[in-house]
N, C-alpha and C positions, 0 to 999 in steps of 0.2 A: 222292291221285289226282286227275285233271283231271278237269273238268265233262264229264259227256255227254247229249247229246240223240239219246232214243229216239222213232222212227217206229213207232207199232205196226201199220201195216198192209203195212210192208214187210220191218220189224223192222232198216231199216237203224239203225246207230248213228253219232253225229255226236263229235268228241271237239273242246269248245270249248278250243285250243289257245292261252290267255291266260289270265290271272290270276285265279283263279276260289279259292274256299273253297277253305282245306288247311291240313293239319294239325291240323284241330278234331275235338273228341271228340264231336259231336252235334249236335241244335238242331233246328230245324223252319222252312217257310218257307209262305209264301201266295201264290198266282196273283193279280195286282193286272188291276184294268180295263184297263189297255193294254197286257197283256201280257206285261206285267215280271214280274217273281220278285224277294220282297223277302226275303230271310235273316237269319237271330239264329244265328248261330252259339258253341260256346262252346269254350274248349281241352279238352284231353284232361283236364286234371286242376279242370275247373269252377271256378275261378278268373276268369277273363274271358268275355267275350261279343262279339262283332262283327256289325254288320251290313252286310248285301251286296245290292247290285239289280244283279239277273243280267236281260240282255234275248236273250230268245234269238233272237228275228229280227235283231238286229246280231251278235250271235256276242260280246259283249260283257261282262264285269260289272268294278264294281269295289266296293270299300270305302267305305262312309259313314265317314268322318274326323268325330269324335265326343268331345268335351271325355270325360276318363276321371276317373273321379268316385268316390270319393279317389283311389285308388291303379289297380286292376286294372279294376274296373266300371263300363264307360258308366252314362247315365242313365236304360238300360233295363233294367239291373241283370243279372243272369247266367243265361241261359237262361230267359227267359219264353215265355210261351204267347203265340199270336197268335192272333187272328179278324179276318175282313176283313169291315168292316160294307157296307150297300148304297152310302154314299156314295162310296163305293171305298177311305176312311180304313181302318187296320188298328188294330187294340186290340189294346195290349201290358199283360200284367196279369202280375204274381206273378213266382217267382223269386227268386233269391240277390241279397243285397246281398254285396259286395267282403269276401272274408274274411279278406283282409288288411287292413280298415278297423279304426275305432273304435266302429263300430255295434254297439248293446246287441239286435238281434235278427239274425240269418241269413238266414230266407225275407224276403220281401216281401210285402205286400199292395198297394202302391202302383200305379196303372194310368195309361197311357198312349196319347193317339192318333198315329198318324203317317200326316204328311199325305207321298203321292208325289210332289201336285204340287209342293210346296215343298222336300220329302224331310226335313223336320223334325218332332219330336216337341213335344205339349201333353200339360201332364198332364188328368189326368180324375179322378173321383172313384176312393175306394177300397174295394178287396172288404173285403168283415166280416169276412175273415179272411187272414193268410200264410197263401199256397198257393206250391209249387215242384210242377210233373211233373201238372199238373192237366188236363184237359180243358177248350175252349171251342169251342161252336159256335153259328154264326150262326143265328137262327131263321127263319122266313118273315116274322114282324112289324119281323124287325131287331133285336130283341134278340138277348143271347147267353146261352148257358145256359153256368154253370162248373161242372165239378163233380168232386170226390175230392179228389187230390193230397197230399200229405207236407206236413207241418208240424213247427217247431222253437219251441219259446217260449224260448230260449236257447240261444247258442253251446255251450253244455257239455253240453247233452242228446243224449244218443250212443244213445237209441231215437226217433227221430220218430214221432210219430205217423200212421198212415195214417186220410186223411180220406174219410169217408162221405158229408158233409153237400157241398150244393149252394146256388148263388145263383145270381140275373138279373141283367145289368146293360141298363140303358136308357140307352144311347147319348144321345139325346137329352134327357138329363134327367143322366149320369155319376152312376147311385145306382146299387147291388147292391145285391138285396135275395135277402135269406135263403130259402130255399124247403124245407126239409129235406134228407134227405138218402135215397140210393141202399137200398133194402133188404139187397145183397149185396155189389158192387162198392164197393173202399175203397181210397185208395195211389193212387201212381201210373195213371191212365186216357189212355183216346182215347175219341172218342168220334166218330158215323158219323150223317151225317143221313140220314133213309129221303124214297121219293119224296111218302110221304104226308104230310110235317112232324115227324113223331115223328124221336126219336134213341135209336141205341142207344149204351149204354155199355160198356165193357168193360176188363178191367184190363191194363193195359200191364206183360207180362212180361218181367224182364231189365233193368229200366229202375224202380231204386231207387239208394238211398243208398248202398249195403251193410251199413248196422248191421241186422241183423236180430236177433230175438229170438225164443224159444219161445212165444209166445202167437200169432202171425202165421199165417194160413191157407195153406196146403201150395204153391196155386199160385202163389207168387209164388217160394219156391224150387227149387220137384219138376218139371221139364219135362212128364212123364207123365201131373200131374195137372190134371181136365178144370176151368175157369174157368166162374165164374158171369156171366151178362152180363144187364145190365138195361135198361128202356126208357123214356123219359121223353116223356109225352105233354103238349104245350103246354096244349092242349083244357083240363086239367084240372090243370096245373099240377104234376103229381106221378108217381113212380117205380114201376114196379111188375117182377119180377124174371121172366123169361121162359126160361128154361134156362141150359146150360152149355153152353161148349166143347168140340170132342175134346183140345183139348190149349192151355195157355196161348197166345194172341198175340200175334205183335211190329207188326203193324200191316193195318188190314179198309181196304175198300171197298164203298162200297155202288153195287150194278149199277142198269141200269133197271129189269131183272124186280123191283125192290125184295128181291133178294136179298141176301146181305152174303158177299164173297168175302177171307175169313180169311188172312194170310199167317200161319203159325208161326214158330216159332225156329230 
């Protein structure tokens, strides 16, 4: 479908009638300093990734044209997670390596910065561990917190493991560092900053591998069933587990009242 830009205080809708994302099976993107929208888009069948700066005051976007690294996957590998740090640079971390390559692992832990002004990519140091489907958010210091996501220690492991544990990364310094992990929330996450600096976390329902197995908690396949969400306070560096869900979510916002407005499946 074609890009659209929504007015919410009029509700009109604008339908950017040029060449914009399509045909992709997903991805996520970041509101950059001037305005732009930068994109990591990936296909339907997660194989590739593209990225895209959408400018919606020109009505405009096109393709970053990107050396493809071996075969299907740029050099930011397949569906990574983004955070946009203070200096307006975005952090690209985790994600699939080309699975039509000759690579001896699948997820990634490799990270990367991309500069707008230039519109090119530096690498940066690496998470402690392969993460795909992870959570990252900016914090008030500027760091970013990562945390959950799906992991493979081999192409032939057909159960991933859903991850609990968490890191920091310091932008200014490109180390992640370890912090533990989430007391309930595991797997695929999003994650929601609050007005106070805290984040919540919560598990992103609908949005797995599809290998699942009998040992795997209810909400990630049961729509019905209510999701644990947890909280991660800077102050102190650590996770602590604050209720459930009425029902799995596919993606939150956090209001000003410091409320958190849930969308379901």
């Amino acid at each position: 479908p074609p890009a659209e830009i929504v007015d919410p205080t009029t509700g009109e809708i604008k339908e950017i009638a040029l060449e914009a994302p399509h045909g992709q099976g997903g991805g996520s993107g970041v509101l950059l300093a001037d305005g732009r929208v930068f994109m990591i888009v990936r296909d339907i069948n997660t194989t590739s990734s593209r990225a895209w700066i959408v400018d919606p005051a020109g009505m405009t976007s096109r393709e970053l044209r990107l050396d493809q690294r071996p075969i299907n996957a740029p050099v930011f590998g397949v569906e990574p997670s983004l955070a946009l740090l203070p200096d307006g640079r975005v952090l690209v971390a985790g994600g699939l390596n080309d699975v039509y390559g000759d690579g001896d692992a699948n997820i990634r832990a490799t990270a990367l910065l991309f500069d707008p002004a230039t519109e090119t990519f530096a690498p940066t140091g690496s998470m402690s561990r392969p993460r795909w489907r992870h959570a990252m958010t900016t914090l008030r210091d500027g760091r970013v917190l990562v945390a959950g996501g799906e992991g493979w220690s081999v192409p032939e492991d057909r159960s991933p493991p859903l991850l609990a544990d968490a890191e920091i990364d310091d932008p200014a310094t490109g180390t992640f560092t370890p912090i533990g992990s989430m007391p309930r929330v595991r797997g695929a996450t999003f994650a929601v900053p609050l007005p106070d600096g805290r984040v919540v976390v919560l598990p992103r329902w609908g949005d797995f591998s599809g290998y699942r197995n009998m040992f795997e908690p209810p909400w990630l396949d049961d729509p019905e069933s209510r999701a644990p969400v947890d909280i991660f306070d800077p102050a102190t560096g650590s996770f602590s587990a604050i209720g459930t869900t009425p029902a799995p979510a596919t993606a939150a916002t956090a209001l000003r009242t410091g409320d958190l407005l849930l969308v379901g499946h």
